[in-house]
Biopython code that builds the backbone (N, CA, C, O; Angstrom):
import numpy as np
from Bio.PDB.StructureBuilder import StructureBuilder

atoms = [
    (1, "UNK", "N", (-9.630, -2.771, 32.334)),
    (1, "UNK", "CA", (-8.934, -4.040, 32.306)),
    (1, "UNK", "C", (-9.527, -4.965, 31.243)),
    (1, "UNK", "O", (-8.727, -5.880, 31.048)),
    (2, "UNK", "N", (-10.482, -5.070, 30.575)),
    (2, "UNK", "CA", (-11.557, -6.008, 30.394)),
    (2, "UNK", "C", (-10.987, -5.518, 28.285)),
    (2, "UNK", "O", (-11.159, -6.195, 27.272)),
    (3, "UNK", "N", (-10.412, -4.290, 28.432)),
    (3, "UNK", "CA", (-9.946, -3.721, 27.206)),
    (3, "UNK", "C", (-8.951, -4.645, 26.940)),
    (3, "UNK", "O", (-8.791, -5.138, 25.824)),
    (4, "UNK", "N", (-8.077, -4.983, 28.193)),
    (4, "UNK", "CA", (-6.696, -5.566, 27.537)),
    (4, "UNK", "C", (-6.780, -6.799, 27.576)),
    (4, "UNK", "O", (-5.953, -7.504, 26.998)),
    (5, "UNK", "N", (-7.994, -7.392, 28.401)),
    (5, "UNK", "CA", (-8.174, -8.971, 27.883)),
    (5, "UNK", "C", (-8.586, -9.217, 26.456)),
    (5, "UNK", "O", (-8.148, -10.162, 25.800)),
    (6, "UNK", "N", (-9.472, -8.304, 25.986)),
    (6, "UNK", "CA", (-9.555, -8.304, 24.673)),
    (6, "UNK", "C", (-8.595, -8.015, 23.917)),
    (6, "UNK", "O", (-8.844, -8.377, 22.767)),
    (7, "UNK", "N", (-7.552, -7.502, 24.029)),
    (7, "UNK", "CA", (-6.372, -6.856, 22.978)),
    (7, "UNK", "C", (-5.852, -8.497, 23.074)),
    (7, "UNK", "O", (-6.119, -9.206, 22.104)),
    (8, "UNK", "N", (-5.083, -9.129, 24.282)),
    (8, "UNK", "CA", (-4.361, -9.839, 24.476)),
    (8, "UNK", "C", (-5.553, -11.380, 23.465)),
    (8, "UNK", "O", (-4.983, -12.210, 22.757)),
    (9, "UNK", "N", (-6.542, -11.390, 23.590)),
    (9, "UNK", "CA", (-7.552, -12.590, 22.993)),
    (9, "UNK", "C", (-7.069, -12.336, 20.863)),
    (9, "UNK", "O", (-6.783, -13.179, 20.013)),
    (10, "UNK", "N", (-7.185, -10.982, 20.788)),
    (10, "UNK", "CA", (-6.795, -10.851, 19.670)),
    (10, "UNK", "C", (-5.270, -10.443, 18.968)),
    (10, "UNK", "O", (-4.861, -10.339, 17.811)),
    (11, "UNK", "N", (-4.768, -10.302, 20.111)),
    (11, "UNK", "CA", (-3.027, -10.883, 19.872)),
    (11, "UNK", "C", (-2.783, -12.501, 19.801)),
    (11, "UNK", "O", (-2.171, -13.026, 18.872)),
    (12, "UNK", "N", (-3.256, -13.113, 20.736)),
    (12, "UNK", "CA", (-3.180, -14.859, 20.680)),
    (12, "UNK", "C", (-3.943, -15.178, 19.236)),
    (12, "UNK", "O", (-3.330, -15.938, 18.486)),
    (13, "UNK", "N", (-5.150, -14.695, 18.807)),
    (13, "UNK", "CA", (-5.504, -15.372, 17.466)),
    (13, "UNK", "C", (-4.497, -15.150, 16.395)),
    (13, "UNK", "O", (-3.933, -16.109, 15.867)),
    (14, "UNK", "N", (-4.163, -13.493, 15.936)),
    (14, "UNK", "CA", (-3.137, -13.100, 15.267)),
    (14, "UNK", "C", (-2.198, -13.943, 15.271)),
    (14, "UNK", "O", (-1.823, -14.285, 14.150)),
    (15, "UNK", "N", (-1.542, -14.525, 16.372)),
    (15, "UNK", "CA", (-0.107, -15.041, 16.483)),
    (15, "UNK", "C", (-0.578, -16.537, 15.763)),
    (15, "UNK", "O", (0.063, -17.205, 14.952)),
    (16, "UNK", "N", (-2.057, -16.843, 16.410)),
    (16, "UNK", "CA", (-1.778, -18.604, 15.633)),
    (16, "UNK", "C", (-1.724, -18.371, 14.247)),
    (16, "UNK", "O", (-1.172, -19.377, 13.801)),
    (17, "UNK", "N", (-1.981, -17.623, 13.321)),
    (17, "UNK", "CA", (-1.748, -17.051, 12.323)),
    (17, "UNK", "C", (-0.603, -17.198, 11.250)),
    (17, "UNK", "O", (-0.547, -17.391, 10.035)),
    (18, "UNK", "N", (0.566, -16.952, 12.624)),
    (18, "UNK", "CA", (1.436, -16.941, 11.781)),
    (18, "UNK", "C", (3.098, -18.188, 11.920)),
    (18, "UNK", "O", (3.489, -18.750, 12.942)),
    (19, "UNK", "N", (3.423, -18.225, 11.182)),
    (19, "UNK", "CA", (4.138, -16.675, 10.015)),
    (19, "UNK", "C", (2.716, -16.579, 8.966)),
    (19, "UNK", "O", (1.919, -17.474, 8.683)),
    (20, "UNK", "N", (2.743, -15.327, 8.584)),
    (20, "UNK", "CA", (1.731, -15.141, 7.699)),
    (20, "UNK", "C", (2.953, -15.395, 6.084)),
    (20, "UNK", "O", (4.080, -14.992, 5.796)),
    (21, "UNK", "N", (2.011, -16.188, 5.467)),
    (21, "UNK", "CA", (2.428, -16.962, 4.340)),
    (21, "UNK", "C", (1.445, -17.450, 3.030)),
    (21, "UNK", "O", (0.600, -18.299, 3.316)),
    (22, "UNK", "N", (1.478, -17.116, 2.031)),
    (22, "UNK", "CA", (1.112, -18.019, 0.866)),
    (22, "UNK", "C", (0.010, -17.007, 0.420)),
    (22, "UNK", "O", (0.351, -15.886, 0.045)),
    (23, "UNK", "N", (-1.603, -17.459, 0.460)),
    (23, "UNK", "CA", (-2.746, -16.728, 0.023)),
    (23, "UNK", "C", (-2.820, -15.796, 1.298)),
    (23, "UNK", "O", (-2.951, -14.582, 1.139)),
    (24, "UNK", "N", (-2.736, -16.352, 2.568)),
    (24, "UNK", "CA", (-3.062, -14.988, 3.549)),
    (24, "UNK", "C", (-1.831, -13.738, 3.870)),
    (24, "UNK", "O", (-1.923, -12.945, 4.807)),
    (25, "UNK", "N", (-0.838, -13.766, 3.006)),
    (25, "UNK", "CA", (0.352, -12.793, 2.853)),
    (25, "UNK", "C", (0.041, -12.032, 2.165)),
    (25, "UNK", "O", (-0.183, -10.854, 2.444)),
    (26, "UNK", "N", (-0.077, -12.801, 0.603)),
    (26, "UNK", "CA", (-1.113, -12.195, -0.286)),
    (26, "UNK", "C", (-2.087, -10.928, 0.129)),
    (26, "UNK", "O", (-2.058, -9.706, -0.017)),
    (27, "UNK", "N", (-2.803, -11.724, 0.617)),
    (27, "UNK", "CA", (-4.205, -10.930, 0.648)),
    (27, "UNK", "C", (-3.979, -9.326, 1.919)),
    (27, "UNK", "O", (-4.391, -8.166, 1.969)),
    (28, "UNK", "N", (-3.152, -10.167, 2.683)),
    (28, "UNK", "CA", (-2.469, -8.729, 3.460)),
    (28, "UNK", "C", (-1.733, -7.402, 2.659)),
    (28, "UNK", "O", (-1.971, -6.204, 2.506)),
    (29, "UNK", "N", (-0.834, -8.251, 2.308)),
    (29, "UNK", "CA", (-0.189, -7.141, 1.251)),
    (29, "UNK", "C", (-1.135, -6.558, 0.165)),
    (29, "UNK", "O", (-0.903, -5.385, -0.129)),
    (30, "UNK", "N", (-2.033, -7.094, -0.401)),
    (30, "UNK", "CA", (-2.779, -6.373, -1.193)),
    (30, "UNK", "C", (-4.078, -5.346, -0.476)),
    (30, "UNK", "O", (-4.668, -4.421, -1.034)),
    (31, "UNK", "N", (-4.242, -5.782, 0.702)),
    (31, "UNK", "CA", (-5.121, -5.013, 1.422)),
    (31, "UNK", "C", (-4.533, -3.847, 1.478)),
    (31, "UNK", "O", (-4.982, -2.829, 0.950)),
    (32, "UNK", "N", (-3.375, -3.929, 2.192)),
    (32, "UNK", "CA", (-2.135, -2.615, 2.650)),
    (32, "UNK", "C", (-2.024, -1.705, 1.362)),
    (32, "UNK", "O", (-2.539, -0.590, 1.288)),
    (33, "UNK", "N", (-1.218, -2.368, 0.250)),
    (33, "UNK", "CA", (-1.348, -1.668, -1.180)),
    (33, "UNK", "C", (-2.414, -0.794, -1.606)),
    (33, "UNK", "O", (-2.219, 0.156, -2.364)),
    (34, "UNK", "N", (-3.240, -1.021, -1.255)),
    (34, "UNK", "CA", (-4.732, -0.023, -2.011)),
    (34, "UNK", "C", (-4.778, 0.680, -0.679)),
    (34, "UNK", "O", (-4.217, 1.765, -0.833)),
    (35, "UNK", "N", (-5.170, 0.550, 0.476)),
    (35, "UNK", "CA", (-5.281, 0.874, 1.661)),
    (35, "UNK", "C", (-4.539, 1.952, 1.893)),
    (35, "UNK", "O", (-5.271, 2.830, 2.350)),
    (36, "UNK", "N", (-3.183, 2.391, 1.777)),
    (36, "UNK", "CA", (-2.090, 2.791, 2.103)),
    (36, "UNK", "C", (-2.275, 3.968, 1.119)),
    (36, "UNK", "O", (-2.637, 5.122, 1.346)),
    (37, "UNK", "N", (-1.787, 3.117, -0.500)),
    (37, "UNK", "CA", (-2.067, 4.100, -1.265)),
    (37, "UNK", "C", (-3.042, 4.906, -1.455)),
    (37, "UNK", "O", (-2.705, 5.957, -2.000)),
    (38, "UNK", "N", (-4.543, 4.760, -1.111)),
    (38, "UNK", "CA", (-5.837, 5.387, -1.285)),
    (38, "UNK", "C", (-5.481, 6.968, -0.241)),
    (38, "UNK", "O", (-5.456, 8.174, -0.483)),
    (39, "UNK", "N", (-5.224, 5.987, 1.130)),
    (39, "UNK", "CA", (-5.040, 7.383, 2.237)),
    (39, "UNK", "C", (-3.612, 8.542, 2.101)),
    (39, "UNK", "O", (-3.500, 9.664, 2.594)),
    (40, "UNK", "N", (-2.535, 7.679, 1.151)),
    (40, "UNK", "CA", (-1.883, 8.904, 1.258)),
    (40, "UNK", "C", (-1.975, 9.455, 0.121)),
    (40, "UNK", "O", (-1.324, 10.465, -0.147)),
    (41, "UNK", "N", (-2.767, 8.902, -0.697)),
    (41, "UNK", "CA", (-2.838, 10.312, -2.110)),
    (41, "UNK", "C", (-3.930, 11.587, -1.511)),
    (41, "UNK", "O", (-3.890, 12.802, -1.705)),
    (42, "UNK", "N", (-4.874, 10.761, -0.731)),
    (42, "UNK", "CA", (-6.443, 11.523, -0.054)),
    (42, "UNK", "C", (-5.778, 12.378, 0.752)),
    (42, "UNK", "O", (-6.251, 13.510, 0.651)),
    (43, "UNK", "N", (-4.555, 12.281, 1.782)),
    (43, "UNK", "CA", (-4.087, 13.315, 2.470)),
    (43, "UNK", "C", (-3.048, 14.515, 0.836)),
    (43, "UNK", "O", (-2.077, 15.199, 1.160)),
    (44, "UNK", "N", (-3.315, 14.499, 0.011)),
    (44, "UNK", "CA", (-2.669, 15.176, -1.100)),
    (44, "UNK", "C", (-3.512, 15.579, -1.747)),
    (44, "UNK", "O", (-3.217, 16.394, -2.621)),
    (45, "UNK", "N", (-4.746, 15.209, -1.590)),
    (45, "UNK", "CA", (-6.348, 16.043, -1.821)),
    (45, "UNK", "C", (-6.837, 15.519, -3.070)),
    (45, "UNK", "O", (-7.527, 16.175, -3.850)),
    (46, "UNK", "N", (-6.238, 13.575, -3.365)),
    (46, "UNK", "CA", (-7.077, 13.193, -4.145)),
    (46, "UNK", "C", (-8.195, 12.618, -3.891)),
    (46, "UNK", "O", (-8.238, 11.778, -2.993)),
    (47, "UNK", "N", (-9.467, 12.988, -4.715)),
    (47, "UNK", "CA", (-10.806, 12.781, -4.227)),
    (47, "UNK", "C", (-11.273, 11.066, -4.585)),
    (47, "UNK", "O", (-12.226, 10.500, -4.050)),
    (48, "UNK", "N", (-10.651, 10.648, -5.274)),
    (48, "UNK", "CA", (-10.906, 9.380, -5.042)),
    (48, "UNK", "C", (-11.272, 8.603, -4.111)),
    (48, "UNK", "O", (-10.893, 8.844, -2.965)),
    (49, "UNK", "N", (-12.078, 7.511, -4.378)),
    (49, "UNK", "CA", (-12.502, 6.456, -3.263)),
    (49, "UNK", "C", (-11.474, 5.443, -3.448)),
    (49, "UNK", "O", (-10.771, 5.087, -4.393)),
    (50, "UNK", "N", (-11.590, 5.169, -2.489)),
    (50, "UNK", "CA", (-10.970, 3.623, -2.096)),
    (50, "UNK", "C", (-11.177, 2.602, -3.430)),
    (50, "UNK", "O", (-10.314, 2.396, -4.284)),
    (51, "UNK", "N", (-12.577, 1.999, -3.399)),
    (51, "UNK", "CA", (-12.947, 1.383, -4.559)),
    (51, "UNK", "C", (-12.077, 1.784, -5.768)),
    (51, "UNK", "O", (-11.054, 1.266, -6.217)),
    (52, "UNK", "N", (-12.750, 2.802, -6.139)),
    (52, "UNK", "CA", (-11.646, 3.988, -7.558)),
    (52, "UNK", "C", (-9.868, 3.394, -7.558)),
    (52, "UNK", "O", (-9.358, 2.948, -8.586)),
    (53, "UNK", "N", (-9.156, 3.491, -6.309)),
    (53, "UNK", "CA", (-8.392, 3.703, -6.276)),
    (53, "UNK", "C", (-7.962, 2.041, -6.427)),
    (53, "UNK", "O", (-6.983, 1.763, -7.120)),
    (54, "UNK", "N", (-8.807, 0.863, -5.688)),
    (54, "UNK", "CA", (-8.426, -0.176, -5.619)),
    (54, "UNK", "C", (-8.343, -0.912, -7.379)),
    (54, "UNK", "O", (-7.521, -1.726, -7.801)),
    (55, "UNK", "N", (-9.661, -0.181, -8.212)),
    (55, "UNK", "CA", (-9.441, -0.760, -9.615)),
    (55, "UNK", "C", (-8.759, -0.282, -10.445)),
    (55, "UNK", "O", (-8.685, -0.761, -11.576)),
    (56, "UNK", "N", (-7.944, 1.040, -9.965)),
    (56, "UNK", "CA", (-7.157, 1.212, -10.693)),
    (56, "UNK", "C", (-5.307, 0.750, -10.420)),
    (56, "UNK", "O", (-4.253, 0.986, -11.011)),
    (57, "UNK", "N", (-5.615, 0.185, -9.508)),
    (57, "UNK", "CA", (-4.052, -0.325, -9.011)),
    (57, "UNK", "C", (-3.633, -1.945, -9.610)),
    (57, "UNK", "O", (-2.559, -2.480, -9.882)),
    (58, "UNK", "N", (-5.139, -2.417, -9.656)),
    (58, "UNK", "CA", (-5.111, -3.672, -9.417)),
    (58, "UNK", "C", (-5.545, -4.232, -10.990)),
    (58, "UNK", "O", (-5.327, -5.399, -11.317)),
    (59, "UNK", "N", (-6.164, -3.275, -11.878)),
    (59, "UNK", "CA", (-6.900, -3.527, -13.226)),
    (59, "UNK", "C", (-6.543, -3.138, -13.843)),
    (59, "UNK", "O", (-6.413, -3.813, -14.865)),
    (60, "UNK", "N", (-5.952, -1.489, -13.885)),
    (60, "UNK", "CA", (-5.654, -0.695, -14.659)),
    (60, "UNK", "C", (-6.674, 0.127, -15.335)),
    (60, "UNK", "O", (-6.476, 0.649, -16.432)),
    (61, "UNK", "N", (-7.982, 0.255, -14.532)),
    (61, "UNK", "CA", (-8.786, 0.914, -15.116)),
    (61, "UNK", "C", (-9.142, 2.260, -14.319)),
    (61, "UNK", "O", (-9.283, 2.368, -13.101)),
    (62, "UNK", "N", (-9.239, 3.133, -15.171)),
    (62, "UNK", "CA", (-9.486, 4.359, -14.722)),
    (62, "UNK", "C", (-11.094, 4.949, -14.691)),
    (62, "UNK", "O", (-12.088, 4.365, -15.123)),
    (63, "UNK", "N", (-11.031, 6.240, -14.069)),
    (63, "UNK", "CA", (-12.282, 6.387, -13.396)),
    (63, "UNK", "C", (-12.745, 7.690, -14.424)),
    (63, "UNK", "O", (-12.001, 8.662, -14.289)),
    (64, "UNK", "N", (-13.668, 7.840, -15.261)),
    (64, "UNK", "CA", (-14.600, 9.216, -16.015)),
    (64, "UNK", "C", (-14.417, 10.067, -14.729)),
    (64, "UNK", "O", (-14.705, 9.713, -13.585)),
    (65, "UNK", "N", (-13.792, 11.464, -15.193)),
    (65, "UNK", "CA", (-14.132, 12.701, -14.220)),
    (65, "UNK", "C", (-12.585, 12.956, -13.189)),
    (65, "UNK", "O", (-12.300, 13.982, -12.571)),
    (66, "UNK", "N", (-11.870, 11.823, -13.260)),
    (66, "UNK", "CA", (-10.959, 11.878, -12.276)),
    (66, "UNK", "C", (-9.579, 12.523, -13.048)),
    (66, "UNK", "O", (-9.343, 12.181, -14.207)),
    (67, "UNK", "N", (-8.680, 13.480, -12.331)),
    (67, "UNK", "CA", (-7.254, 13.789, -12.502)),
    (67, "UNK", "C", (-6.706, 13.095, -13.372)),
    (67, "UNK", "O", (-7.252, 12.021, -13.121)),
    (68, "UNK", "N", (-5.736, 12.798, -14.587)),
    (68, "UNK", "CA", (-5.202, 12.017, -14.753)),
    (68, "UNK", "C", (-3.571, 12.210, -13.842)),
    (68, "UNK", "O", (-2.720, 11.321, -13.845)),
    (69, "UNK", "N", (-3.431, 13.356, -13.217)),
    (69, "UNK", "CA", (-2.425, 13.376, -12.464)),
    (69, "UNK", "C", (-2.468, 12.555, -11.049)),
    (69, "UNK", "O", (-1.553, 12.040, -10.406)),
    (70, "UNK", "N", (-3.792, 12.622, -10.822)),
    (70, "UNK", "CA", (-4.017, 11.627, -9.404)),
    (70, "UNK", "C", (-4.151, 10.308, -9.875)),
    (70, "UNK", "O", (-3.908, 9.484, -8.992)),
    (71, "UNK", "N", (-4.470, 9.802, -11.019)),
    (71, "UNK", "CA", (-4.368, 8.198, -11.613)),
    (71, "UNK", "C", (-2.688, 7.499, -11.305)),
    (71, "UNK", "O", (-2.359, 6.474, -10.708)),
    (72, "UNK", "N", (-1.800, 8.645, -12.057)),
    (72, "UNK", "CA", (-0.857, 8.069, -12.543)),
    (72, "UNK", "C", (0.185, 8.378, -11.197)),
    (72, "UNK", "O", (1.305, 7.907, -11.396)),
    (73, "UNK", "N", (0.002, 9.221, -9.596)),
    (73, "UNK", "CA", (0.217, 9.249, -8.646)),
    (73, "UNK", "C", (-0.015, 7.668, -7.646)),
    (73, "UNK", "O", (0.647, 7.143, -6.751)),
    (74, "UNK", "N", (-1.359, 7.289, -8.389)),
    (74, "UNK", "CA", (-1.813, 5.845, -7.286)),
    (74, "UNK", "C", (-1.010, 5.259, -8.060)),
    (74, "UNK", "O", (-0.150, 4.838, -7.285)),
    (75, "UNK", "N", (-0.836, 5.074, -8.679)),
    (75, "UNK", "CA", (-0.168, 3.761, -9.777)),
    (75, "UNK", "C", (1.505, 3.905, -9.538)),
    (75, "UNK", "O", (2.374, 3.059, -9.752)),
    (76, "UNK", "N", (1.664, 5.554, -8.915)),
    (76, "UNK", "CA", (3.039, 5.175, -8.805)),
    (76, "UNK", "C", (3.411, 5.057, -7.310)),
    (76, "UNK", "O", (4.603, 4.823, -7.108)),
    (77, "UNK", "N", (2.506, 5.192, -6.072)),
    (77, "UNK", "CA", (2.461, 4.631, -4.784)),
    (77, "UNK", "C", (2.468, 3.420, -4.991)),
    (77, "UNK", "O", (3.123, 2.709, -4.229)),
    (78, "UNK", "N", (1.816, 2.899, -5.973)),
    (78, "UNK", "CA", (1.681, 1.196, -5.707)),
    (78, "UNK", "C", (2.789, 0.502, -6.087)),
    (78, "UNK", "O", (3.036, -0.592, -5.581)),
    (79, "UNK", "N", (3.613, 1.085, -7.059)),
    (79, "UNK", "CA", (4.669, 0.382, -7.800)),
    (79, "UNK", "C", (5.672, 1.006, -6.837)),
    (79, "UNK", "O", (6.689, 1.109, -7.522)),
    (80, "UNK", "N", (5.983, 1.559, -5.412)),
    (80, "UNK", "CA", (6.947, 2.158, -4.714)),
    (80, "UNK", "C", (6.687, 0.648, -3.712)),
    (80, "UNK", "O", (7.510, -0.192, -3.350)),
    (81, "UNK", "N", (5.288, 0.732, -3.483)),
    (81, "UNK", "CA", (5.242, -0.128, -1.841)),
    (81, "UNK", "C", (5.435, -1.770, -3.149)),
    (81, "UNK", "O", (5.759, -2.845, -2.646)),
    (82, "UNK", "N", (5.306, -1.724, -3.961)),
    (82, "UNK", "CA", (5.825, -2.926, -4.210)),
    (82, "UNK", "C", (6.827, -3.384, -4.391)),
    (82, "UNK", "O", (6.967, -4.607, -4.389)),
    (83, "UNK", "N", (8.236, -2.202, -4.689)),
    (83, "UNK", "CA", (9.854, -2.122, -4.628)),
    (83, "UNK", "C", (10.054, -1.538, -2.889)),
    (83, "UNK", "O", (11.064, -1.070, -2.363)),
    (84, "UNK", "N", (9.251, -1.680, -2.540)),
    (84, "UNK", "CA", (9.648, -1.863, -0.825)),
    (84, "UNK", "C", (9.912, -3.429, -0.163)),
    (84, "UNK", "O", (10.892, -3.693, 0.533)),
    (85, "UNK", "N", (8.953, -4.306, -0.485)),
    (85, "UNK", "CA", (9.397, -5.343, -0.872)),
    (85, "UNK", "C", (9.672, -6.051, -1.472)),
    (85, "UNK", "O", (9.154, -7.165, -1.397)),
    (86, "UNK", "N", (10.577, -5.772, -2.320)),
    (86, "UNK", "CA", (11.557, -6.459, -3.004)),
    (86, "UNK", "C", (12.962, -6.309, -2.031)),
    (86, "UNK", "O", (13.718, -7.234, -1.733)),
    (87, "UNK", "N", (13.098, -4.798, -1.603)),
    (87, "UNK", "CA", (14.016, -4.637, -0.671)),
    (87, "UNK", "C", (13.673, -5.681, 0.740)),
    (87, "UNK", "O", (14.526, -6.280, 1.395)),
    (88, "UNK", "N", (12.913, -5.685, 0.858)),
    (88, "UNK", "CA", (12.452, -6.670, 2.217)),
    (88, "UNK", "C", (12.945, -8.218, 2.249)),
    (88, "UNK", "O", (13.368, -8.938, 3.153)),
    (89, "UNK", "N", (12.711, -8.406, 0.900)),
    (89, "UNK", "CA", (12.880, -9.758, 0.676)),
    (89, "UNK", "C", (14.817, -9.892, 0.200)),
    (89, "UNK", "O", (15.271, -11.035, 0.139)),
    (90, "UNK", "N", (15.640, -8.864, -0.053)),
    (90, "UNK", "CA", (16.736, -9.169, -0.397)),
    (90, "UNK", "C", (17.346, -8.356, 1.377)),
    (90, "UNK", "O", (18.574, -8.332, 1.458)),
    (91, "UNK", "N", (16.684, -7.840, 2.478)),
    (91, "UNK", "CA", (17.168, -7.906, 3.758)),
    (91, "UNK", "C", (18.138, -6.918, 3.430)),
    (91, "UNK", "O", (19.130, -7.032, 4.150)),
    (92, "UNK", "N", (18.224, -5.857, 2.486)),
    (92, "UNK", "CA", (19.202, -4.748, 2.691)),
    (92, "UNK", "C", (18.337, -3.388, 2.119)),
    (92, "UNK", "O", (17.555, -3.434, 1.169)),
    (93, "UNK", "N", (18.572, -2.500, 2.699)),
    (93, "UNK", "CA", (18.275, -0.893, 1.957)),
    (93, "UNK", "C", (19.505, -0.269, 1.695)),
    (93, "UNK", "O", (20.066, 0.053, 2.743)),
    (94, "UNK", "N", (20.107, 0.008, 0.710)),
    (94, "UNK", "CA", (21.323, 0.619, 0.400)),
    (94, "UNK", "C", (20.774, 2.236, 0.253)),
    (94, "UNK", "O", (19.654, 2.526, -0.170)),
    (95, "UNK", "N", (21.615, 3.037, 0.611)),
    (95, "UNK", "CA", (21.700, 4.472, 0.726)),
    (95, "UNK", "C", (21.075, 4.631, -1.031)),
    (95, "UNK", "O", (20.099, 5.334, -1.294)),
    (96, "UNK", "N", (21.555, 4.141, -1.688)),
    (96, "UNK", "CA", (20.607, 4.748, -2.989)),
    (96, "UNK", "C", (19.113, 4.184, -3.380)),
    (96, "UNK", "O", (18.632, 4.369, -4.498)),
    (97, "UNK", "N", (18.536, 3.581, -2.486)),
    (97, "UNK", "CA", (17.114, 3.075, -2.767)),
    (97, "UNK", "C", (16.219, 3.850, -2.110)),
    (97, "UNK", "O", (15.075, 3.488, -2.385)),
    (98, "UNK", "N", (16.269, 5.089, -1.091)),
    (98, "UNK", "CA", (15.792, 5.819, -1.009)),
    (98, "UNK", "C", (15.139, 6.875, -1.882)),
    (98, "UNK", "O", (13.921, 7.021, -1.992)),
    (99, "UNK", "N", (16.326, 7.793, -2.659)),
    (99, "UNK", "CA", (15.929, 8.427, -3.366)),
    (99, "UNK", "C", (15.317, 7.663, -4.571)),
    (99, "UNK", "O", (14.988, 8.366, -5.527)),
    (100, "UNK", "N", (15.168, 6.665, -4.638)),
    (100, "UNK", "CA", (14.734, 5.919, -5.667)),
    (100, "UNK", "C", (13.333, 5.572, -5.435)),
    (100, "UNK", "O", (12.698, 5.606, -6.489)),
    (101, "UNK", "N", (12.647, 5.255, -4.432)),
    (101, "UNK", "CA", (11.325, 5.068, -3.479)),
    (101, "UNK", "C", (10.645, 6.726, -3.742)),
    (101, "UNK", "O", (9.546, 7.009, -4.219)),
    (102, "UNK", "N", (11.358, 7.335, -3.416)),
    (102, "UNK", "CA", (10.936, 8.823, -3.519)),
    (102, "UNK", "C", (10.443, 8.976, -5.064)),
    (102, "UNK", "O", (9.242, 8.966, -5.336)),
    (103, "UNK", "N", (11.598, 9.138, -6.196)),
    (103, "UNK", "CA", (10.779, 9.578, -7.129)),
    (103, "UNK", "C", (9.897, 8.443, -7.574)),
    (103, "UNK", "O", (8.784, 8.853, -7.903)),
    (104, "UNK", "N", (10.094, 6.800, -7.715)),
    (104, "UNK", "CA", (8.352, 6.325, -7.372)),
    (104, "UNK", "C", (7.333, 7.031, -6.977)),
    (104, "UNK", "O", (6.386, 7.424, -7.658)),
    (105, "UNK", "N", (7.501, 7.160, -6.060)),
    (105, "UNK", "CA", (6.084, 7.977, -5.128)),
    (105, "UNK", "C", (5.968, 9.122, -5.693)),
    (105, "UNK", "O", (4.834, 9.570, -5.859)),
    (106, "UNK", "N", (6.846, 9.691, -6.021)),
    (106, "UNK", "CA", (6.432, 11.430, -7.066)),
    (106, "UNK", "C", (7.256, 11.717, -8.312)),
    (106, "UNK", "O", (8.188, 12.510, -8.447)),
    (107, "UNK", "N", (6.580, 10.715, -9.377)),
    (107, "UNK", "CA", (7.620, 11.610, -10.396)),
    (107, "UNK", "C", (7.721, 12.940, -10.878)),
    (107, "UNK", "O", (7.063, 13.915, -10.515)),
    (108, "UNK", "N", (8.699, 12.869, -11.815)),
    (108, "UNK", "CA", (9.418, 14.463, -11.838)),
    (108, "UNK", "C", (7.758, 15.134, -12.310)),
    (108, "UNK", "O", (6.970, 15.745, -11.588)),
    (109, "UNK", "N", (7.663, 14.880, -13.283)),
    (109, "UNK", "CA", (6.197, 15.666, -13.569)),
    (109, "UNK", "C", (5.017, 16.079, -12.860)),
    (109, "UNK", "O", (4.078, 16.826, -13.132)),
    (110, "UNK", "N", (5.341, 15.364, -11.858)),
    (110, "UNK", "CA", (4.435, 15.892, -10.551)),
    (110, "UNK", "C", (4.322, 16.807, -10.065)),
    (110, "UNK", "O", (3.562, 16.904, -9.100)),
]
sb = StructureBuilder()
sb.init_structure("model")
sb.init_model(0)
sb.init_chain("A")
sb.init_seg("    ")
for serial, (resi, resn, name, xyz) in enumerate(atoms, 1):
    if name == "N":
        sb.init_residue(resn, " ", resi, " ")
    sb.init_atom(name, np.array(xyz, "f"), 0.0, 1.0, " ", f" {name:<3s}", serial, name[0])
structure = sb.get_structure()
């Protein structure tokens, strides 16, 4: 029981929170972006770190020793979850923005 007083203590802080807006939207979405992208290239067996993966999304700098096929994979996860919202923000997914999200996330040369 003592679990879900704690869940529920950190649902009530979360909520005063929001709407989440401005610098702390920001900083969410950019957490998620590297976050997201790091773990699903790593489940695709890129050896990159997090770090690695965060300066190259966010700087454009690349890492001595690394894939250039796994570089230009993060860079194109990041530029997918960032045309995810754009769709978010115009409140529609049309049947052709799928396959369009897709080859983001894997182009043909992949």
């Amino acid at each position: 029981m003592e679990n879900f007083k704690k869940m529920d203590l950190y649902q009530n802080t979360i909520n005063e929170l929001r709407p989440f807006e401005g610098e702390l939207l920001k900083q969410i979405k950019d957490f998620y972006r590297v976050g997201l992208t790091w773990t699903s290239n790593a489940l695709d067996g890129d050896s990159s770190t997090e770090s690695e993966t965060k300066v190259l999304i966010e700087h454009r700098l690349t890492v001595g020793g690394r894939l250039l096929r796994d570089m230009f994979e993060a860079v194109s996860h990041a530029k997918a979850y960032d045309y995810m919202f754009t769709l978010l923000r115009n409140k529609e997914i049309a049947e052709k923005d799928i396959p369009y999200l897709h080859k983001l996330v894997r182009p043909a040369w992949a």
